[in-house]
C-alpha positions as CSV (number, residue, x, y, z in Angstrom):
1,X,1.6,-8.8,-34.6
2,X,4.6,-11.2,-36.4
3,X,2.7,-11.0,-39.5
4,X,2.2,-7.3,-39.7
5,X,6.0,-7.5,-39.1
6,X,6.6,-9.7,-41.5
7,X,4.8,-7.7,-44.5
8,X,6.0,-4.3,-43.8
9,X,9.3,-6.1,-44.1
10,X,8.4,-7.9,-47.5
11,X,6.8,-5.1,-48.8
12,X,9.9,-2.7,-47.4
13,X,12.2,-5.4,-49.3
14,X,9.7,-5.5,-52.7
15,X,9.6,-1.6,-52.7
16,X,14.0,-1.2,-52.7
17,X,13.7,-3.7,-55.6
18,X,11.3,-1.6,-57.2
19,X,13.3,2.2,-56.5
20,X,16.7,-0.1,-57.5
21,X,15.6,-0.5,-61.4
22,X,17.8,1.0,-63.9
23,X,15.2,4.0,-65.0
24,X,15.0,4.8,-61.6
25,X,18.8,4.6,-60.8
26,X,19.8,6.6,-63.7
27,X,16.9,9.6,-62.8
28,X,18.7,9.5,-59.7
29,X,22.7,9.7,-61.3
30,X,21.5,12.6,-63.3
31,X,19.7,14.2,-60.6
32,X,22.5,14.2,-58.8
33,X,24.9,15.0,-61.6
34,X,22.9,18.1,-62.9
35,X,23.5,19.6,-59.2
36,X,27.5,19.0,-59.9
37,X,26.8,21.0,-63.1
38,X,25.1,23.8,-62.1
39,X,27.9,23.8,-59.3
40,X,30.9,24.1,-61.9
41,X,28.8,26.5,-64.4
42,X,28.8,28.8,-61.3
43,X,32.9,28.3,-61.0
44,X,34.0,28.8,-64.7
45,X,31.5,32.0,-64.6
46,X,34.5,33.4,-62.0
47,X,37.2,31.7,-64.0
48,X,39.1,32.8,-67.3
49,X,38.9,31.0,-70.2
50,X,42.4,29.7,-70.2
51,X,42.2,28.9,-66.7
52,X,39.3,26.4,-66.7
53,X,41.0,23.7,-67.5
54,X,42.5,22.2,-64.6
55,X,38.5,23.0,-63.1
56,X,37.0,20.9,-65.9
57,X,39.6,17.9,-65.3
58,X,38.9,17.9,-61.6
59,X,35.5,17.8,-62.7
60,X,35.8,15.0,-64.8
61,X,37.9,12.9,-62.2
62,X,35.4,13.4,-59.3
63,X,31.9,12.9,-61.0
64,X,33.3,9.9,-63.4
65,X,31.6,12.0,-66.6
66,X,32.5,12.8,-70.1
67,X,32.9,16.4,-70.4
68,X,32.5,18.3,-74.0
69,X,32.9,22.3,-74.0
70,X,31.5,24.2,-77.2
71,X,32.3,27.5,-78.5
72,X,30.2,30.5,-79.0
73,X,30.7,29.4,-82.6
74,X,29.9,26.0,-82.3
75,X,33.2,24.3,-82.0
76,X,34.9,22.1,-79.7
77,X,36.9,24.8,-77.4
78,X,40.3,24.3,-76.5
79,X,40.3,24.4,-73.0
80,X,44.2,23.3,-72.1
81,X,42.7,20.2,-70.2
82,X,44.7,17.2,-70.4
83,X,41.2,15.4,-71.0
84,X,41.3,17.4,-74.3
85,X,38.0,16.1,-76.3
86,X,37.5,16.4,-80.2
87,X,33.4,15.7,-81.1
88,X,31.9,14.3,-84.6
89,X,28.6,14.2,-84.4
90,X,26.5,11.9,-86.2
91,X,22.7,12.2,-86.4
92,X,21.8,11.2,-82.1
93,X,25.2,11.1,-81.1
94,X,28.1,13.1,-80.3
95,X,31.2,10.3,-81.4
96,X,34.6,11.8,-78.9
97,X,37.7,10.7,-79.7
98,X,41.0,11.2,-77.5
99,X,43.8,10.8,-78.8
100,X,47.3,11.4,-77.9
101,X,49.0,12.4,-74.6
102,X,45.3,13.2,-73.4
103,X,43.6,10.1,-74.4
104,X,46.7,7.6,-72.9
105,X,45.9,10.0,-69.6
106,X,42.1,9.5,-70.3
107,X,42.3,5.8,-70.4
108,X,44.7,5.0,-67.2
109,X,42.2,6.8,-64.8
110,X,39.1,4.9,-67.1
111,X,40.8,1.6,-66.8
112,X,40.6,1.5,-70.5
113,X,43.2,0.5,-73.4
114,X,45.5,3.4,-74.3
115,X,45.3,5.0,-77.8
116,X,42.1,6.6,-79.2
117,X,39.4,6.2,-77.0
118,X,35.4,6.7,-78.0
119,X,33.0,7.8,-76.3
120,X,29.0,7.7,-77.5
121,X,26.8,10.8,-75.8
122,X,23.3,9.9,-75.9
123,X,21.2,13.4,-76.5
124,X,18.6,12.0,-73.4
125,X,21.1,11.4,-71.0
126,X,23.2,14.4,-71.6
127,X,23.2,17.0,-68.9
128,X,24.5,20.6,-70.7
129,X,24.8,24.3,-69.4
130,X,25.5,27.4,-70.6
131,X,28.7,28.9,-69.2
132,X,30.1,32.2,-69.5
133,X,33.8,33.0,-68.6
134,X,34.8,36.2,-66.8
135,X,37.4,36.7,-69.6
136,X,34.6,36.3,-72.8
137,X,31.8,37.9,-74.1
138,X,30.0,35.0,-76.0
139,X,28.4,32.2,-74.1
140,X,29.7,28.7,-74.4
141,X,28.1,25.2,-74.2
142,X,29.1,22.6,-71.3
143,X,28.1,19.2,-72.6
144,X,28.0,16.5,-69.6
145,X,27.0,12.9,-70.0
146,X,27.3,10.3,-67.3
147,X,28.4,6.6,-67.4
148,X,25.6,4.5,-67.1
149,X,27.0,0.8,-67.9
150,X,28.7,0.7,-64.5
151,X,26.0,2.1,-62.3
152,X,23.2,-0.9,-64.9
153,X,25.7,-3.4,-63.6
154,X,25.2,-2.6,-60.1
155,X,21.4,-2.4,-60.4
156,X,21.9,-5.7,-61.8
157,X,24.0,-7.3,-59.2
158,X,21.1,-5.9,-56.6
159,X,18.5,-7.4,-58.4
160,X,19.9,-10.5,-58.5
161,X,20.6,-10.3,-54.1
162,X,17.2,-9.1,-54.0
163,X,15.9,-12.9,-52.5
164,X,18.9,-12.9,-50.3
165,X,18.1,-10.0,-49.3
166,X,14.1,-10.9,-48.6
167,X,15.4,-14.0,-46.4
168,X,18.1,-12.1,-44.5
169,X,14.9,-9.3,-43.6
170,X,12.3,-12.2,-43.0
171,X,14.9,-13.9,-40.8
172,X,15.4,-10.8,-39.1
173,X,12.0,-9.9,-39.1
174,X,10.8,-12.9,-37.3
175,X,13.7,-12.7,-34.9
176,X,12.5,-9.1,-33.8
177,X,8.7,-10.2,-33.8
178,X,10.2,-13.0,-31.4
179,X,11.9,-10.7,-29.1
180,X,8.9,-8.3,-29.1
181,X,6.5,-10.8,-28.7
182,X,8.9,-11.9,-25.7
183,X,8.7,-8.4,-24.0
184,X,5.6,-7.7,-24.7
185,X,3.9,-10.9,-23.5
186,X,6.2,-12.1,-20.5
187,X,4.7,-9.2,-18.3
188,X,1.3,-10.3,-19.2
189,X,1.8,-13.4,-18.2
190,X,3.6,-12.3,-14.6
191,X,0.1,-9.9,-14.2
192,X,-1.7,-12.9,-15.0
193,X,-0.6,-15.1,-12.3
194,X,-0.6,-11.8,-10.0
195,X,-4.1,-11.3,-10.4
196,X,-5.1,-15.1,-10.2
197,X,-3.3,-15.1,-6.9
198,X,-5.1,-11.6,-5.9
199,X,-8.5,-13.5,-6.4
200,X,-7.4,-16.3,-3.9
201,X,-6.8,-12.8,-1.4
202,X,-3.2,-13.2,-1.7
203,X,-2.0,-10.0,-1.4
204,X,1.3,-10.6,0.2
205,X,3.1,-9.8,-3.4
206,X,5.2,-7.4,-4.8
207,X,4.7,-6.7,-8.6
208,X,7.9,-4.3,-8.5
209,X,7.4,-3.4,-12.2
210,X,9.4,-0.5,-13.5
211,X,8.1,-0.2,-17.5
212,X,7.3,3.1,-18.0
213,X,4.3,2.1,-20.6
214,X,1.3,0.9,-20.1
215,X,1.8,-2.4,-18.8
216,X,4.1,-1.0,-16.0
217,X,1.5,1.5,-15.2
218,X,-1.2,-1.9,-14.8
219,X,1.8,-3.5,-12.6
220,X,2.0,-0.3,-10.4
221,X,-1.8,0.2,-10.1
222,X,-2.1,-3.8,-9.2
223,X,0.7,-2.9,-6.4
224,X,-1.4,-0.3,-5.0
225,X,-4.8,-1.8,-5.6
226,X,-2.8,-4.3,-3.4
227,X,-2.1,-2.6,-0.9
228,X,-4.9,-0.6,-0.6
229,X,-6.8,-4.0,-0.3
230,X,-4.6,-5.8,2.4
231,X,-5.1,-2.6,4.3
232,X,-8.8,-3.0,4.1
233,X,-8.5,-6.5,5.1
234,X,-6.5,-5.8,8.1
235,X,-8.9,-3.1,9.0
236,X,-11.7,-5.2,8.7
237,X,-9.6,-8.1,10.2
238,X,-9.7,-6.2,13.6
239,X,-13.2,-4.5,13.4
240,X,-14.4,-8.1,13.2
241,X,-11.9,-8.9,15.8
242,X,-13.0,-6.2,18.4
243,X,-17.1,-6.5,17.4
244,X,-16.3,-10.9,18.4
245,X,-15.0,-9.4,21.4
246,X,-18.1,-7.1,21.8
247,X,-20.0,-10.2,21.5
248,X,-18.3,-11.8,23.8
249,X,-18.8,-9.8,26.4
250,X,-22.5,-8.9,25.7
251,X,-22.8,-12.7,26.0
252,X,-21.2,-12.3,29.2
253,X,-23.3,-9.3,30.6
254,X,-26.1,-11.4,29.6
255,X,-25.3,-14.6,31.5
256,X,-24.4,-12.6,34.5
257,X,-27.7,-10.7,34.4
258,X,-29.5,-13.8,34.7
259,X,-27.6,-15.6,37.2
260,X,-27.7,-12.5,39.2
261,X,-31.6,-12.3,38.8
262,X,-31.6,-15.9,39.5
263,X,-29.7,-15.4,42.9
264,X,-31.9,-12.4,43.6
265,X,-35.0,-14.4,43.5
266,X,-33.5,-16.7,45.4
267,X,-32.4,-14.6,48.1
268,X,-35.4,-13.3,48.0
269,X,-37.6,-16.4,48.3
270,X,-36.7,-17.6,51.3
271,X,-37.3,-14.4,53.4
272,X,-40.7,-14.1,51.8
273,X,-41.6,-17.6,52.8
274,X,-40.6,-17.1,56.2
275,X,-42.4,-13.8,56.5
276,X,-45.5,-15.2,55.0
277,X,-45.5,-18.2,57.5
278,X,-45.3,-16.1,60.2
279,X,-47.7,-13.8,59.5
280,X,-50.0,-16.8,58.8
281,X,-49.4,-17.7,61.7
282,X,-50.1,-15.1,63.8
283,X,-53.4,-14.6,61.9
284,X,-54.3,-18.1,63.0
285,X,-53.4,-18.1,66.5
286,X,-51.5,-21.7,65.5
287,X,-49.3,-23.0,68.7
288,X,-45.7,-20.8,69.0
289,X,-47.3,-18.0,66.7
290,X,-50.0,-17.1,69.7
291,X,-46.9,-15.0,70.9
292,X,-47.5,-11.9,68.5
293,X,-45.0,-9.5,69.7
294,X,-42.0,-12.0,69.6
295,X,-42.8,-12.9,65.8
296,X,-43.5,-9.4,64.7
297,X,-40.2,-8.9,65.8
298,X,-39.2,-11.4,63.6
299,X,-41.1,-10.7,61.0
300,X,-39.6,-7.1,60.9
301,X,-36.2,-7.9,61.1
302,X,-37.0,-10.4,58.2
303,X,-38.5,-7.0,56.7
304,X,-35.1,-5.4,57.1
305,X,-33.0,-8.1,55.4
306,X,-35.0,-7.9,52.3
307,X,-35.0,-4.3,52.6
308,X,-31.0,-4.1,52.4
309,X,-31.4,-6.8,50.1
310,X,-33.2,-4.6,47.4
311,X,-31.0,-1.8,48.4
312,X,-27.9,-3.4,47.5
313,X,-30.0,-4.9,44.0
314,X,-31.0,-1.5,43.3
315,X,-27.6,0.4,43.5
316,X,-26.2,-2.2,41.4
317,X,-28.7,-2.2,38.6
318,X,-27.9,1.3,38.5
319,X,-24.5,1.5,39.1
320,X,-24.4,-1.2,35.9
321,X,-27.3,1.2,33.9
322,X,-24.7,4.1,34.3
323,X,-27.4,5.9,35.6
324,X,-25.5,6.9,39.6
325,X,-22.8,9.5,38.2
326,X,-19.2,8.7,40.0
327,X,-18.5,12.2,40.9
328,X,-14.9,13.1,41.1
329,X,-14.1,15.5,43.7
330,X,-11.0,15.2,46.0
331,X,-12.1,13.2,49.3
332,X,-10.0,12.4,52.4
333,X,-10.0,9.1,52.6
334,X,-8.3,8.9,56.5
335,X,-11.4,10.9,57.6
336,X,-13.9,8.5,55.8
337,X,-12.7,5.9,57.1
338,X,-12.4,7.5,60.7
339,X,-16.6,8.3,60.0
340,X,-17.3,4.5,59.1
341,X,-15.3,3.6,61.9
342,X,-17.8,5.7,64.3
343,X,-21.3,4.5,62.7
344,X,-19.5,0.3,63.0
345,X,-18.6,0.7,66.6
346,X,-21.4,-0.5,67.9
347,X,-21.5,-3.4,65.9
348,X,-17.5,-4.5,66.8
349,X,-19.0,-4.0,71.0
350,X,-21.5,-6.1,70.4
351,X,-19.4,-8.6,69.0
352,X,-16.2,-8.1,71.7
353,X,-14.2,-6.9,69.0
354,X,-11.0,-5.0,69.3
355,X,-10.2,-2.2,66.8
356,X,-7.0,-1.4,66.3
357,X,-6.9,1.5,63.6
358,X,-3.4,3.7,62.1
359,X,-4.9,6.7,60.0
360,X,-2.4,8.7,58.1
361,X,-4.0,12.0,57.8
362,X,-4.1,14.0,54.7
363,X,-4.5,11.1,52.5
364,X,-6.6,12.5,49.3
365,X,-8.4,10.5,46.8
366,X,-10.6,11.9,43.8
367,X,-13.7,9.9,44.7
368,X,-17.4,10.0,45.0
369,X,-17.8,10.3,48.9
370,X,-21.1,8.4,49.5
371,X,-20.2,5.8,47.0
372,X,-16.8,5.3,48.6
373,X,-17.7,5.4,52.0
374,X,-20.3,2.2,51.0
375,X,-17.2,0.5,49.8
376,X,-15.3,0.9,52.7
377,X,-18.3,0.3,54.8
378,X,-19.0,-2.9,53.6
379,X,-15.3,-4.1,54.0
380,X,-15.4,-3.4,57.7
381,X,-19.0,-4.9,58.0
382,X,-17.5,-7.8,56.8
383,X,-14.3,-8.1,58.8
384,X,-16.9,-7.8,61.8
385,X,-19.2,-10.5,60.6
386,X,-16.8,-13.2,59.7
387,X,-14.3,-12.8,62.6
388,X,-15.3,-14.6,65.7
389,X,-15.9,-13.1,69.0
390,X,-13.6,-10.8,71.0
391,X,-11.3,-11.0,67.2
392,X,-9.1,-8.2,66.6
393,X,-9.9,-5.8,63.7
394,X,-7.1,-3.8,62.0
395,X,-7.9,-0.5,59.8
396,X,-5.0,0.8,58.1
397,X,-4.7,4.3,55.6
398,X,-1.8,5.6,53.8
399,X,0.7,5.5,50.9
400,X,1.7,2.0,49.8
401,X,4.6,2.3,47.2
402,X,3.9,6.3,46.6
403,X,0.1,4.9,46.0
404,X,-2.9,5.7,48.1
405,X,-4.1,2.3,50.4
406,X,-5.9,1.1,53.0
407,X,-6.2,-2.4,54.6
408,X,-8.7,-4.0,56.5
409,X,-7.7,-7.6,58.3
410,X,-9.7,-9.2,61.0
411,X,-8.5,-12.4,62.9
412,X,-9.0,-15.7,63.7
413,X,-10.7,-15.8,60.1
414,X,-9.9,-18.0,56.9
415,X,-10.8,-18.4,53.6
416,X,-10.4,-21.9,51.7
417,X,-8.0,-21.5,48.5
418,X,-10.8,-22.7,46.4
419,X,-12.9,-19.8,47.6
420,X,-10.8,-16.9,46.9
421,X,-10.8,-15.9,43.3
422,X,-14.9,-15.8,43.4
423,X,-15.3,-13.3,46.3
424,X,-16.1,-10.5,44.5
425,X,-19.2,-12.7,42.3
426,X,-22.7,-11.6,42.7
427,X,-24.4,-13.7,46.0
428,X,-21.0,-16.2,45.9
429,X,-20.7,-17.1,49.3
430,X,-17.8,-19.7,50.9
431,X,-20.6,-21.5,53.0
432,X,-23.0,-22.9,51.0
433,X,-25.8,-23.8,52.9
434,X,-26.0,-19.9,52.8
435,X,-27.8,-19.3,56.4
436,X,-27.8,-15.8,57.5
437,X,-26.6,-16.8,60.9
438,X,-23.6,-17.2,58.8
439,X,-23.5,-14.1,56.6
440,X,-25.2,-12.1,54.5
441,X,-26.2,-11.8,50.7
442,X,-23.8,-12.3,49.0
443,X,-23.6,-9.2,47.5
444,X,-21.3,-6.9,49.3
445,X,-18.0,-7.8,48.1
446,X,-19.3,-7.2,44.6
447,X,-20.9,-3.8,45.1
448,X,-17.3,-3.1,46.0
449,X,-15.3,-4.0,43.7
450,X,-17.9,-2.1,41.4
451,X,-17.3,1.2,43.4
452,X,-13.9,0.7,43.3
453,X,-13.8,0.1,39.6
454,X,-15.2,3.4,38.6
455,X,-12.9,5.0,40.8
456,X,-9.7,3.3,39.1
457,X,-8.9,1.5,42.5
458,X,-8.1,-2.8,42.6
459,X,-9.3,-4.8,45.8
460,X,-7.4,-8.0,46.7
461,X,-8.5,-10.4,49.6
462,X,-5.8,-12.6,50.7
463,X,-4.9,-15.1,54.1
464,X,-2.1,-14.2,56.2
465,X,-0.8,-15.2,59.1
466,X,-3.6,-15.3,61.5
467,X,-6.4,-13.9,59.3
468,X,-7.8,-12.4,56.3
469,X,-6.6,-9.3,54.7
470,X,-8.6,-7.3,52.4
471,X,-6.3,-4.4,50.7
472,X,-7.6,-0.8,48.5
473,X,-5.2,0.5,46.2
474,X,-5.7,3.7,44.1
């Protein structure tokens, strides 16, 4: 780029020496003088004869020429101009002398000596014109010839600036390839570094570049290519982040899967074994087994525990398949409770256990009925089971903080700290020997707190003063 710069300047520089020699200059003088010619010819045309004198001196002053005017008859005219002229010619030439009044005139505005002054007229360089004068007939001759020995002196004086001249346009040639290169290349550099940083994916930048050529426009399409890809990474930032998560949980539905097969053939062991034994038994006749009736009894209500047992396993595999539909319908939950109530009484007389129930009526839920009346079902199951005899169970419905509630709390009851937060586990239960003299699966409070989970509802089990409180809220 600098030396393209710097030979259009030397050859700019080489081609003003070139129009600037004295051939050249002097096609250009009479070029121009010819013009000035034509334009006085045209004047004197609307001028008498004896008035064109004061147009020819004017003439003479502005272009710097000698001026000769001949007559139809070949003679020097008389013109009345104080430049008068008087010609002699002599083979090439025209020899003009001034003399007099005119030629000390002549010779003040030519810087010349006063007294005769002459003049040599060189055919070649001589510009004439034929003029004709609104007062005469005959045409006359304009003879105009310019002064070249001032106009050769300043070609000269140019010719010897010329190297001057070359240095000053190299030196400022270089200067404005040094400021271009500047402009030009600074911005590169800046996208440079931009786009080695955007490689490292650091797209927290701002090019901010306001050319309006084409390296702007790369600055403003890096800016949005920028953005565009910070964007991208954000959205694929939190896709990844919400797929770990997916993960996650998968993992977790997984673990609890097999720990809740795990505990399901472990529940589920035991009553086998027992039922087996007994039946073996019986077959054999062996000692306490010769009693058939009192172990068949046994034996079925061993039947019935694993009965409820795969109950309970069943509506949870489908309740987690998504295969039970939660139907939403409105449901009042005072009167469910009051029928849960009615099918449980005979288990709180068998146990001595007094129900104390407040039921606010007209308490309306959107709910699945049967899956909502298990919930509460189990709840008051066990209340029963885990309160001691002749306890007091307390059933409460209504609005708790504009919300629909219900409590269940049963006496002389408590659950250890350590306990609480794994209540609602699959087959978690506080005693661990886990004898079913003692409770049951395992599984109830968890069925529950998957009801109440599709219906939007929480479930919170908490001590208080003299038992254990289990509160619904919708």
């Amino acid at each position: 780029m600098t030396t393209l710069i710097l030979l259009c300047a030397g050859g700019i520089t080489f081609g003003l020496i070139a129009w600037a020699t004295p051939s050249t200059y002097t096609a250009v003088i009479n070029d121009d003088l010819t013009a000035q010619v034509d334009a006085l010819a045209a004047r004197l045309q609307e001028t008498a004869f004896e008035d064109c004198g004061p147009l020819l001196d004017a003439f003479i002053r502005s272009s710097g020429a000698n001026v000769m005017l001949a007559g139809p008859d070949g003679q020097i005219a008389d013109t009345g101009s104080q430049l008068a002229v008087q010609a002699v010619y002599e083979d090439d030439f025209a020899v003009v002398t001034i003399s007099g009044d005119s030629a000390a005139t002549y010779a003040a505005e030519r810087g010349e000596p006063g007294g005769t002054v002459a003049v040599t007229m060189s055919e070649q360089a001589t510009v004439t014109a034929d003029v004709r004068f609104a007062d005469q007939a005959g045409p006359y001759t304009l003879y105009v010839t310019p002064r070249i020995e001032a106009e050769n002196l300043a070609v000269r004086a140019l010719i010897q600036m010329a190297p001057w001249l070359l240095l000053a346009l190299l030196a400022f040639s270089l200067l404005c390839a040094f400021g271009y290169s500047r402009y030009i290349t600074r911005p590169i550099v800046r996208l440079n570094g931009i786009a080695g940083r955007m490689a490292e994916l650091d797209l927290q930048w701002v090019c901010g570049e306001r050319r309006r050529d084409e390296i702007g426009q790369l600055g403003r399409s890096l800016d949005k290519m920028a953005r565009r890809l910070s964007a991208a990474l954000t959205d694929l930032e939190t896709a990844n982040q919400a797929l770990r998560g997916e993960v996650a949980r998968e993992r977790e539905l997984d673990r609890q899967r097999m720990a809740f097969f795990s505990a399901a053939s472990h529940e589920l062991k035991t009553p086998v074994a027992i039922l087996k034994g007994q039946l073996a038994g019986m077959l054999e006749g062996v000692g306490v087994y010769q009693d058939r009736d009192k172990y068949l009894l046994r034996s079925l209500q061993t039947t019935g525990r694993m009965e409820r047992l795969i109950g309970e396993m069943l509506s949870i595999s489908r309740m987690e398949s998504g295969s039970t539909a939660v139907r939403q319908e409105p449901v009042d939950l005072s009167a469910l409770m009051e029928q849960q109530l009615v099918l449980d009484r005979e288990l709180l007389e068998q146990r001595s256990q007094h129900l104390v129930s407040a039921l606010t009526p007209g308490i309306t839920v959107p709910a699945d009925a049967s899956l909502l009346g298990k919930a509460v079902g189990n709840l008051l199951s066990n209340a029963s089971r885990y309160s001691p005899e002749g306890a007091e169970i307390r059933v409460w419905c209504g609005r708790l903080e504009g919300r629909p509630a219900l409590t269940v709390e049963n006496t002389g009851a408590r659950i250890s700290g350590d306990a609480l937060p794994h209540l609602f586990e699959a087959f978690y239960r506080e005693e661990g020997s886990r004898n079913r003299s003692t409770g049951g699966s395992g599984l109830g409070l968890y069925l529950v707190k998957m009801i109440l989970d599709r219906h939007g509802a929480v479930c919170t089990i908490e001590n208080t003063e003299d038992g254990v409180k289990a509160a619904v809220r919708f």
